[in-house]
C-alpha positions as CSV (number, residue, x, y, z in Angstrom):
1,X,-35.8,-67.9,4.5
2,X,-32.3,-67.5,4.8
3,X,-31.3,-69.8,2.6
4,X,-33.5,-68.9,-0.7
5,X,-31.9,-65.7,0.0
6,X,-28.4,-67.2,0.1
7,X,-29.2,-68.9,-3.2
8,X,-30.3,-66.1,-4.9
9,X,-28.0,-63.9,-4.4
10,X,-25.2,-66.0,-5.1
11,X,-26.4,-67.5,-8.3
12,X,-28.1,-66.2,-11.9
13,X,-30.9,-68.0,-13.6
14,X,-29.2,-70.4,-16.8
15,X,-25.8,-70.0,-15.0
16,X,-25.5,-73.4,-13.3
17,X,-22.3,-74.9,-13.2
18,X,-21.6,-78.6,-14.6
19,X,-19.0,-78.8,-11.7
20,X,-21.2,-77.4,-9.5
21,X,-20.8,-79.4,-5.8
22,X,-23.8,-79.8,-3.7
23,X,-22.7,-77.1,-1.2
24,X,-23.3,-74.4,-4.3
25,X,-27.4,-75.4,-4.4
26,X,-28.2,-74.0,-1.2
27,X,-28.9,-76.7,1.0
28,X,-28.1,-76.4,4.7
29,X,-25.0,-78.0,6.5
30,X,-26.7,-80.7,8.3
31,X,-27.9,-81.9,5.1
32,X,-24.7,-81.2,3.1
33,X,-23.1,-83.6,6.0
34,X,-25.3,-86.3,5.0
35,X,-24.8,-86.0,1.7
36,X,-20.9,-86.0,1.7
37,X,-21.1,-89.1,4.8
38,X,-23.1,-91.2,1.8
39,X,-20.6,-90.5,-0.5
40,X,-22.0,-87.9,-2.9
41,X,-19.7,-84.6,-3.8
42,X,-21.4,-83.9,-7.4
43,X,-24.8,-83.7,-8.3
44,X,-26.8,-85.3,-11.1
45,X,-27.8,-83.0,-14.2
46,X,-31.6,-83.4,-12.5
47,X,-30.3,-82.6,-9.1
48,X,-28.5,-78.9,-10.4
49,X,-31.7,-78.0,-12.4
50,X,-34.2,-79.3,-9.9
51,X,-32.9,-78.7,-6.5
52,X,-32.6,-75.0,-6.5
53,X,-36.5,-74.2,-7.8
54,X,-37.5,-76.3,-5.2
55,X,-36.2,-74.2,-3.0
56,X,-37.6,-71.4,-4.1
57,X,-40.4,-73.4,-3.6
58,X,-41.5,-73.4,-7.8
59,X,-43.8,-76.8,-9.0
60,X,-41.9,-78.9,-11.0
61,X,-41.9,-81.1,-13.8
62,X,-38.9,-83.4,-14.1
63,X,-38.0,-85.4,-17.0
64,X,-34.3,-87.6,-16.8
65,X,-33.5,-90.7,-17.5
66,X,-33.7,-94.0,-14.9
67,X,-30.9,-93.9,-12.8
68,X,-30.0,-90.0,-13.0
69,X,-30.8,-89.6,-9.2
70,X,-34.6,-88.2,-9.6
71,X,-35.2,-89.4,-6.0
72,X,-32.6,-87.3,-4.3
73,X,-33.8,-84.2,-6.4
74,X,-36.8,-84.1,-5.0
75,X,-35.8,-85.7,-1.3
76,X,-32.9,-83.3,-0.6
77,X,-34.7,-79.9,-0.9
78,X,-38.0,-81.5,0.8
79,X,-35.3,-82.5,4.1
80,X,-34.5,-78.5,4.3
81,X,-38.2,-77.3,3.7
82,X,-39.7,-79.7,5.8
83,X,-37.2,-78.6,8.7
84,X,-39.4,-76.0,10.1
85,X,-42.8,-76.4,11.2
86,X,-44.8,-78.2,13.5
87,X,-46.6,-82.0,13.5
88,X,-50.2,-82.4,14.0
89,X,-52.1,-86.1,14.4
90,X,-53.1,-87.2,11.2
91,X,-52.3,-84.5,9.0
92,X,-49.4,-85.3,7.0
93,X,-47.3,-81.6,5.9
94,X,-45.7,-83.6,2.8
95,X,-46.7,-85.9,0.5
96,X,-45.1,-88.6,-2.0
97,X,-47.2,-91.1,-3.9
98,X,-45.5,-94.0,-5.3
99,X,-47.0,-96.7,-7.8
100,X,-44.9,-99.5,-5.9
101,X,-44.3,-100.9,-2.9
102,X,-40.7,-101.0,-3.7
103,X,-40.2,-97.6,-5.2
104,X,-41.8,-96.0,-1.7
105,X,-39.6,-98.2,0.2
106,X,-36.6,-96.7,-1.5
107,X,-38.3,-93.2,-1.1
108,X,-38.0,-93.6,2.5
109,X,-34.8,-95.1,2.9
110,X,-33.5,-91.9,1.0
111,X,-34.8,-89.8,3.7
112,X,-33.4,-91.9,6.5
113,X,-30.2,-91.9,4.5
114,X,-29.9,-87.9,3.6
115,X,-31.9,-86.7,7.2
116,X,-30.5,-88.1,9.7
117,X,-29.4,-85.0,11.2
118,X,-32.8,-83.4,10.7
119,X,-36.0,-84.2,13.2
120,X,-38.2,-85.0,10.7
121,X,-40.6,-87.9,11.3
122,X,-41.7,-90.2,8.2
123,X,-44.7,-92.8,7.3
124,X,-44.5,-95.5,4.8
125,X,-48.5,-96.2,3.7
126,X,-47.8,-99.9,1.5
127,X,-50.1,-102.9,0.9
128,X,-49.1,-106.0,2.3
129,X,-48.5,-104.9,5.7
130,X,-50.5,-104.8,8.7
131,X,-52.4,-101.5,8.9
132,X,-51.9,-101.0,12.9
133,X,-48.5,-99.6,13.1
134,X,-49.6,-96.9,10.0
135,X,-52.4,-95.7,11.8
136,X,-50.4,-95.4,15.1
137,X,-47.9,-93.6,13.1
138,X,-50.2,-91.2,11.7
139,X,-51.8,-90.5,14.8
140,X,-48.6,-89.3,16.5
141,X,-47.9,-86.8,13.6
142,X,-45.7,-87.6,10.6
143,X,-43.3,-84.3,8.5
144,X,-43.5,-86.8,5.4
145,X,-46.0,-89.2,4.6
146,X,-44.7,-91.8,1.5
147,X,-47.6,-93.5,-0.3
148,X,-48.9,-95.7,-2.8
149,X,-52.7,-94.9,-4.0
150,X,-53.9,-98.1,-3.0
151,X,-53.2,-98.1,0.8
152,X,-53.4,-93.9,1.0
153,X,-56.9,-94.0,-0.5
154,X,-57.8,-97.1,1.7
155,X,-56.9,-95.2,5.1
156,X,-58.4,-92.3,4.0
157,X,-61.9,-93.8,3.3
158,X,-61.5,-95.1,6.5
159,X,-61.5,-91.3,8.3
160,X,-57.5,-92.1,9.6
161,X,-55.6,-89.7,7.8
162,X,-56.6,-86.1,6.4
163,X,-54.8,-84.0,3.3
164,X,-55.8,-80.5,4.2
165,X,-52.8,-79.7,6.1
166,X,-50.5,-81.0,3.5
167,X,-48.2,-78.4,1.8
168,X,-46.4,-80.2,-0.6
169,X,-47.1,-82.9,-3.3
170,X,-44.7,-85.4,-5.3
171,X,-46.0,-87.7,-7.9
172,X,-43.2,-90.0,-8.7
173,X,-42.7,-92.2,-11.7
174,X,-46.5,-90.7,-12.9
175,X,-46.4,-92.7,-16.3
176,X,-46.2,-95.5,-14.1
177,X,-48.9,-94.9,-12.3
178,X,-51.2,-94.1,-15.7
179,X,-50.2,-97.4,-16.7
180,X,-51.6,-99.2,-13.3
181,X,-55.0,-96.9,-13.7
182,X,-54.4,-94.8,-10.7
183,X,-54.8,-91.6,-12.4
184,X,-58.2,-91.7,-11.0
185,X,-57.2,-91.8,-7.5
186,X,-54.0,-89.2,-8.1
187,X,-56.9,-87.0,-9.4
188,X,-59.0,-87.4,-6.1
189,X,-56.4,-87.7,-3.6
190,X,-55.2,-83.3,-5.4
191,X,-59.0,-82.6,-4.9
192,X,-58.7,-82.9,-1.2
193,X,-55.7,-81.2,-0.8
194,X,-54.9,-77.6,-0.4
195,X,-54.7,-76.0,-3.2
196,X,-52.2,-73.1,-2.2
197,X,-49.1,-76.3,-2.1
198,X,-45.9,-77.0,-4.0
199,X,-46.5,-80.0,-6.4
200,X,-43.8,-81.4,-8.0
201,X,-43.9,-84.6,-10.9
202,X,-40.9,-86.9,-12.1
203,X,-41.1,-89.7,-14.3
204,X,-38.6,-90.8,-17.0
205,X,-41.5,-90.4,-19.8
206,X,-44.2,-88.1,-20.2
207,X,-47.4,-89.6,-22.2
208,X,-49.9,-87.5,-23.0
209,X,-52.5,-88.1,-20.4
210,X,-49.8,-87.2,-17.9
211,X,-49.3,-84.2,-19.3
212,X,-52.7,-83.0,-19.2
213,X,-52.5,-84.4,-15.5
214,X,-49.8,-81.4,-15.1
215,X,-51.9,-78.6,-16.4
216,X,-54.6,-79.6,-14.5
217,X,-52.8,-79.9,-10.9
218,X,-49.6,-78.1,-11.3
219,X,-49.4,-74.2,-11.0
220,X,-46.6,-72.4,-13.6
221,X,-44.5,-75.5,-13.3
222,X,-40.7,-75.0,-14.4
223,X,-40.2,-78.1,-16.7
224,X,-36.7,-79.6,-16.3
225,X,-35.9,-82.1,-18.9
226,X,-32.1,-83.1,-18.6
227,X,-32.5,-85.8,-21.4
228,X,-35.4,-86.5,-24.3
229,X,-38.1,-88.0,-22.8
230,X,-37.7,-91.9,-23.0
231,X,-34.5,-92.3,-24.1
232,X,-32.0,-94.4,-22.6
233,X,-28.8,-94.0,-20.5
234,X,-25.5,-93.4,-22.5
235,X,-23.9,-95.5,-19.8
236,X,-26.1,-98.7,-20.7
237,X,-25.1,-101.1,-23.8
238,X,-28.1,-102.3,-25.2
239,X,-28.5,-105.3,-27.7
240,X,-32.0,-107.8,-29.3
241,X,-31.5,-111.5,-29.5
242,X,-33.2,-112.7,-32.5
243,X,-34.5,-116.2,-30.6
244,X,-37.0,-118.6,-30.8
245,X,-39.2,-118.7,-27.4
246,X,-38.5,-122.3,-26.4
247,X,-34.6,-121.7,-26.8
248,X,-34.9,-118.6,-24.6
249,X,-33.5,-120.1,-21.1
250,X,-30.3,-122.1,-23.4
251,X,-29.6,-118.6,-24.5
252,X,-29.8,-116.8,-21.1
253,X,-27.7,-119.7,-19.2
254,X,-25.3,-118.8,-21.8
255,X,-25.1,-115.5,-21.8
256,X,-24.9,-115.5,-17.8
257,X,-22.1,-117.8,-17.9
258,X,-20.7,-115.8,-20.7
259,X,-20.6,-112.4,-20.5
260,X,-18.9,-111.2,-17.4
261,X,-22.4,-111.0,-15.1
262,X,-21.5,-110.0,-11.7
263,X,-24.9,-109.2,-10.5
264,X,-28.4,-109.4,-12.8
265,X,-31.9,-109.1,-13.3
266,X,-33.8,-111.1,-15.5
267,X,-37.2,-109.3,-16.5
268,X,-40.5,-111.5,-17.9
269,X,-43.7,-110.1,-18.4
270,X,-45.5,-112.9,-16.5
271,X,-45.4,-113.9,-12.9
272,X,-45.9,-117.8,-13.8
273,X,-42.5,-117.4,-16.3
274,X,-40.7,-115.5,-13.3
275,X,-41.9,-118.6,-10.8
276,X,-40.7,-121.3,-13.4
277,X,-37.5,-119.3,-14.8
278,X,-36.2,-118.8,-11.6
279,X,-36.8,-122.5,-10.6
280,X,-35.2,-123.6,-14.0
281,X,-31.9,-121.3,-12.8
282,X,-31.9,-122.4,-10.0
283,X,-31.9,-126.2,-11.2
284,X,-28.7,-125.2,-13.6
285,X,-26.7,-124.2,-10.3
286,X,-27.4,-120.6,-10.4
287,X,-27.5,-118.6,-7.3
288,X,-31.0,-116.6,-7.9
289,X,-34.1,-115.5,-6.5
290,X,-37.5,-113.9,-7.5
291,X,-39.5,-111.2,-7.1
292,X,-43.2,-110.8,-8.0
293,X,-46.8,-109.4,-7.3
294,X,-48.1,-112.1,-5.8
295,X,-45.3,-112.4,-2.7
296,X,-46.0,-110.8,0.1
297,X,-44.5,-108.0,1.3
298,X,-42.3,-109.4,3.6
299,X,-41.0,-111.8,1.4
300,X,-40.5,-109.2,-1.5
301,X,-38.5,-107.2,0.9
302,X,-36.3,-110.5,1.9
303,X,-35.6,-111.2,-1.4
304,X,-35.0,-107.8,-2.2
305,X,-32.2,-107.9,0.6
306,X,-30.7,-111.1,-0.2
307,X,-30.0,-109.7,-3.8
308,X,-28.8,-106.4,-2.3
309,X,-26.1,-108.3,0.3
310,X,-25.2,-110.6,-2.8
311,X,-26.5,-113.4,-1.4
312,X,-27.8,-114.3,-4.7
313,X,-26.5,-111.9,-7.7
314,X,-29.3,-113.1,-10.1
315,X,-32.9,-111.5,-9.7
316,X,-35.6,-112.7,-11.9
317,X,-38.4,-110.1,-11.4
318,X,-41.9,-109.1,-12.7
319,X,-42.3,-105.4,-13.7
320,X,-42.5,-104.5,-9.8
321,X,-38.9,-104.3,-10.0
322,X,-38.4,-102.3,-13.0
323,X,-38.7,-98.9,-11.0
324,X,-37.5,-97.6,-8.1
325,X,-35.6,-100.7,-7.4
326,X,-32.0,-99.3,-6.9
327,X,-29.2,-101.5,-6.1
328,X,-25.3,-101.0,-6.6
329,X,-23.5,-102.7,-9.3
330,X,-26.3,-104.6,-11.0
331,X,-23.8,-105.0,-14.3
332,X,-26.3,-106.9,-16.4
333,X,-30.7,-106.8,-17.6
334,X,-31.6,-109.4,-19.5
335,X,-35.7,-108.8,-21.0
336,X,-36.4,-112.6,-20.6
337,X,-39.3,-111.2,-22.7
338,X,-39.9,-107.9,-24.8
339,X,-42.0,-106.0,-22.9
340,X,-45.5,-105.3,-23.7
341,X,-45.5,-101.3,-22.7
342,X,-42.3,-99.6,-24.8
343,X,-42.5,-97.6,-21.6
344,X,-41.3,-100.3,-19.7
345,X,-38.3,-101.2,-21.6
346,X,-36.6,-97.7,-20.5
347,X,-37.7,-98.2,-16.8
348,X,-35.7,-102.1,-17.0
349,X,-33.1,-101.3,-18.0
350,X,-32.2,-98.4,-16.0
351,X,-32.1,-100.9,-13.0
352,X,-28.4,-100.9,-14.7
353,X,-25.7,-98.3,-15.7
354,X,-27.1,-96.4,-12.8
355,X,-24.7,-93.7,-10.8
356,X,-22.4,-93.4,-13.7
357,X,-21.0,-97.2,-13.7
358,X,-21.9,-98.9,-17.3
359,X,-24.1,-101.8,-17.6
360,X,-25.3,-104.0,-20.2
361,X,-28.7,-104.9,-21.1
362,X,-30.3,-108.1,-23.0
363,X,-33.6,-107.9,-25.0
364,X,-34.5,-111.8,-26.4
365,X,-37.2,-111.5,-29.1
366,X,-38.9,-113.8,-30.6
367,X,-41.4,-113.8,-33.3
368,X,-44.1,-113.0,-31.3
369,X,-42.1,-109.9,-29.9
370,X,-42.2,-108.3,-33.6
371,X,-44.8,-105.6,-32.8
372,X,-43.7,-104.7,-28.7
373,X,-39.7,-104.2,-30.2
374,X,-40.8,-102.3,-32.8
375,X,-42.7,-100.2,-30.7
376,X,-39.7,-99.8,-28.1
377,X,-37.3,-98.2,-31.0
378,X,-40.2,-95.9,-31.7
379,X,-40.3,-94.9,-28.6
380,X,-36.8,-94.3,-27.9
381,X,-36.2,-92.9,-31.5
382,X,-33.3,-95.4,-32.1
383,X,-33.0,-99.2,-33.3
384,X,-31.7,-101.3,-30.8
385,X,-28.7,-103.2,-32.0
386,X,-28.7,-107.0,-32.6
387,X,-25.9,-108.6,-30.6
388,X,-23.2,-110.0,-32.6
389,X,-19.8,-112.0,-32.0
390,X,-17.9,-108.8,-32.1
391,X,-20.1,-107.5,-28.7
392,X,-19.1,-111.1,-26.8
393,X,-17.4,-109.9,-23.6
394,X,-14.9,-112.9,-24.1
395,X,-13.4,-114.3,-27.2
396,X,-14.7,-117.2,-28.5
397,X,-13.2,-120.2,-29.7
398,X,-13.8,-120.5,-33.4
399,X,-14.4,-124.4,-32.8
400,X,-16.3,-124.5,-29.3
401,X,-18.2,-127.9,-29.3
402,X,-22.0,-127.6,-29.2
403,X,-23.8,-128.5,-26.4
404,X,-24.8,-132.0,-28.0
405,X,-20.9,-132.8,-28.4
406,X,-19.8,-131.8,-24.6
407,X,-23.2,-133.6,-22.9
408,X,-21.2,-136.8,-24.3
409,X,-18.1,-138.9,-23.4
410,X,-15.8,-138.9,-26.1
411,X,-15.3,-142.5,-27.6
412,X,-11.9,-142.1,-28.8
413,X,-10.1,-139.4,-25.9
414,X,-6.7,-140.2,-28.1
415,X,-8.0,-138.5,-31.3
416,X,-7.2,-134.9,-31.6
417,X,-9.6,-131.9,-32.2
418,X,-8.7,-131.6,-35.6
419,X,-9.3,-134.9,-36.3
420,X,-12.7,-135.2,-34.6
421,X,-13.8,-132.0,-36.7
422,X,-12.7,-133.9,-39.8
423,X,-14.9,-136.6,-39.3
424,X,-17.6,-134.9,-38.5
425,X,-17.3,-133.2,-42.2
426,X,-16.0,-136.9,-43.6
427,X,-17.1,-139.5,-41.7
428,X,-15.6,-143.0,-42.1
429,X,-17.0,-145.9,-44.0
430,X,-18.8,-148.3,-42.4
431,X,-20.4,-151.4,-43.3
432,X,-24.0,-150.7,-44.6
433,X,-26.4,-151.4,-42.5
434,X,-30.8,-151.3,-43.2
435,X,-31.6,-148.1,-42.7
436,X,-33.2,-146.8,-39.3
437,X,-36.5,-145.6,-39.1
438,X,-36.3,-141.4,-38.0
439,X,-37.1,-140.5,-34.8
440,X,-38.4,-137.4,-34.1
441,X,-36.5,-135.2,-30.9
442,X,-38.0,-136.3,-27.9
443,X,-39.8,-133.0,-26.7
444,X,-39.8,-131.9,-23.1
445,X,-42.9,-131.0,-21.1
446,X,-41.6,-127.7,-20.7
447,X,-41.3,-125.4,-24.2
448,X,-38.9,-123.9,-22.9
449,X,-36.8,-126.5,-22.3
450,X,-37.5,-128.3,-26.0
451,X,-34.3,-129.5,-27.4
452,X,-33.3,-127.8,-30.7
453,X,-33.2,-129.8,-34.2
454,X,-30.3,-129.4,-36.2
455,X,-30.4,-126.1,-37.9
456,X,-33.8,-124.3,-37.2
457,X,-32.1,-121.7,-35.1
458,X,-30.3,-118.9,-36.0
459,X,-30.1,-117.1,-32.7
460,X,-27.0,-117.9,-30.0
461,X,-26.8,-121.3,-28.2
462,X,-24.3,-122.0,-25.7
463,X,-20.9,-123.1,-26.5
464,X,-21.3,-121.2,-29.9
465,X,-22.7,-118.2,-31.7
466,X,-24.2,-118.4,-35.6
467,X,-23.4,-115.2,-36.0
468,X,-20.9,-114.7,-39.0
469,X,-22.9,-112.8,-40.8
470,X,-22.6,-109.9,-38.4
């Protein structure tokens, strides 16, 4: 092709620019239109290191962080390749596998995005849709077919769709996809395909059992690793919250209402806490929404919008959102909980600091969360630093009122601050009285929403931070 030829002559293996512009990795100018009409001029370290081999039409195995632009790395070339040849019914010529719905969604809107001067014809193969318009799809002839496991293996049981014609393979996000046991169908879906194709693999960590996955399916790949495998973006601030669990929604009202959040998402490790928290936000005048595995599809998607056209700027989302799900400007992730899988901490809070804008990113962990945050600083070879008042995106009053103080009207409006703070050290004499039996706080049905007692709590609460030790 005219173009590998192009590229190798004008460029020497190891001597890839930093400022190198997408017009030096040899794509073509239809594609280089799209790219520059989305905005782009510079590629990501993963797009100069991966782009070019694809080309040359090498297997891959890419390693960068969430948020680097893995997507476009492997999308861009695939446009160019993908330009020449002819459809047949039911035989796919590409081939992407996604462990979400949402990640294969944003999969395909890349290629809308970047070939809209190309005639390439795509397929999106999801659960939670109606099969007919797949299968209709499929029979008319599709360039690239986007899948997840579940839905491709489904079809293809069914006799409506056949590998053997496909001539290139992506596995995206593959640690994910160990971690939702569909190694076993990634390991029958390569059996039925040729096995003269270009196979590439991204993921932003690289266990073990995926890496045997690669020697097994992957011929000579050229292993690109832009960053150490599972560490986190520079552009990200990351901080723990010491808290107990039934303070944990206090401390996130706070710190929404505190810290300059524009937009958010707010991961928790169960779909019943996503349900309730995003209720509870709601309740405290929040404008949010949710996003979970048991919605359907059509309602992921319209929730999915809303947050993307700001009609709500808080998300509060089940680990279906913590890959692929790529939306401008989210400035804040708050881990509601610690995740279980150390894995999934990286993929979180990438949904931030994404495209070279900074974000910030919340990790609450309570006792219980010992063992999964110790695991997570394993994993990324660094300890995670526990927020303090010098990280506070505003200042804060050295006397803010607690919560208890503000709920109430104020007996005597006349007094001044400094006098109400005095009492509360002093308080006046008063005429004895018999002593009043103790009552114990009034508890709510919700643990989450227990009310403190003086002094068991060393984590934030709002209004204030005990934090003068840091």
């Amino acid at each position: 092709m005219l173009r590998m030829r192009n590229f190798a002559s004008a460029h020497v293996p190891g001597t890839i620019s930093n400022h190198m512009t997408f017009a030096d990795l040899g794509l073509s100018e239809d594609l280089l239109r799209a790219v520059s009409e989305a905005g782009y001029t510079e590629p990501t370290d993963i797009q100069r290191e991966a782009i070019p081999p694809v080309l040359m039409m090498k297997d891959i195995i890419g390693i960068a962080q969430t948020g680097t632009g893995k997507t476009a790395s492997f999308v861009l070339p695939m446009i160019d390749i993908m330009a020449s040849g002819r459809r047949r019914a039911l035989m796919p010529r590409s081939l992407i596998l996604a462990p979400t719905r949402e990640l294969a969604a944003q999969v395909a809107e890349n290629f809308e995005k970047y070939g809209k001067n190309h005639d390439l014809k795509l397929a999106l193969l999801i659960g939670g849709v109606q099969m007919g318009d797949q299968v209709k799809a499929l029979n008319e002839g599709v360039d690239v077919l986007i899948a997840t496991p579940g839905r491709l293996m489904d079809l293809f049981e069914r006799g409506k769709i056949l590998l053997n014609g496909c001539e290139l393979l992506v596995i995206d996000e593959a640690d994910r996809m160990l971690d939702m046991g569909f190694i076993p169908d990634i390991e029958f879906i390569c059996s039925k395909l040729p096995e003269t194709r270009q196979t590439m693999l991204f993921s932003a960590t690289m266990p073990p059992p995926i890496e045997k996955l690669t020697k097994k399916f992957l011929n000579n790949p050229k292993r690109i690793e832009v960053s150490r495998a599972a560490t986190t973006n520079k552009d990200i601030t990351a901080f723990k919250i010491p808290v107990k669990s039934r303070q944990k929604r206090e401390t996130l009202r706070w710190l929404l209402n505190h810290d300059q959040v524009e937009t958010a998402i707010v991961f928790a490790n169960r779909k019943t806490t996503v349900r309730e928290l995003n209720k509870s936000l709601q309740r405290h005048g929040f404008r949010s929404g949710e996003i979970h595995g048991d919605m359907d599809q059509s309602n992921r998607l319209k929730e999915l919008d809303r947050f993307k056209k700001g009609e709500i700027n808080i998300l509060v989302a089940s680990d279906v959102a913590a890959r692929g799900l790529d939306v401008k400007g989210v400035s804040h992730v708050f881990n509601f909980d610690t995740p279980w899988h150390p894995d999934d901490y990286v993929h979180r809070i990438g949904r931030t600091g994404r495209a070279g804008a900074k974000g910030r990113a919340f990790t609450f962990v309570a006792e219980e969360d010992a063992e999964a945050i110790a695991n997570v600083e394993k994993l990324t070879g660094a300890k995670v630093p526990v927020f303090g008042k010098k990280d506070v995106r505003v200042d804060l009053v050295e006397n803010t009122p607690k919560p208890e103080e503000t709920a109430q009207p104020e007996e005597h409006p006349q007094r001044s601050r400094k006098k109400r703070e005095d009492d509360d050290v002093a308080p006046r004499t008063k005429p004895e009285r018999a002593p009043k039996a103790k009552r114990e706080p009034r508890r709510s049905r919700n643990e989450d929403e227990a009310p403190v007692a003086a002094g068991e709590w060393n984590g934030p609460r709002p209004g204030f931070l005990d934090i003068s030790a840091t």
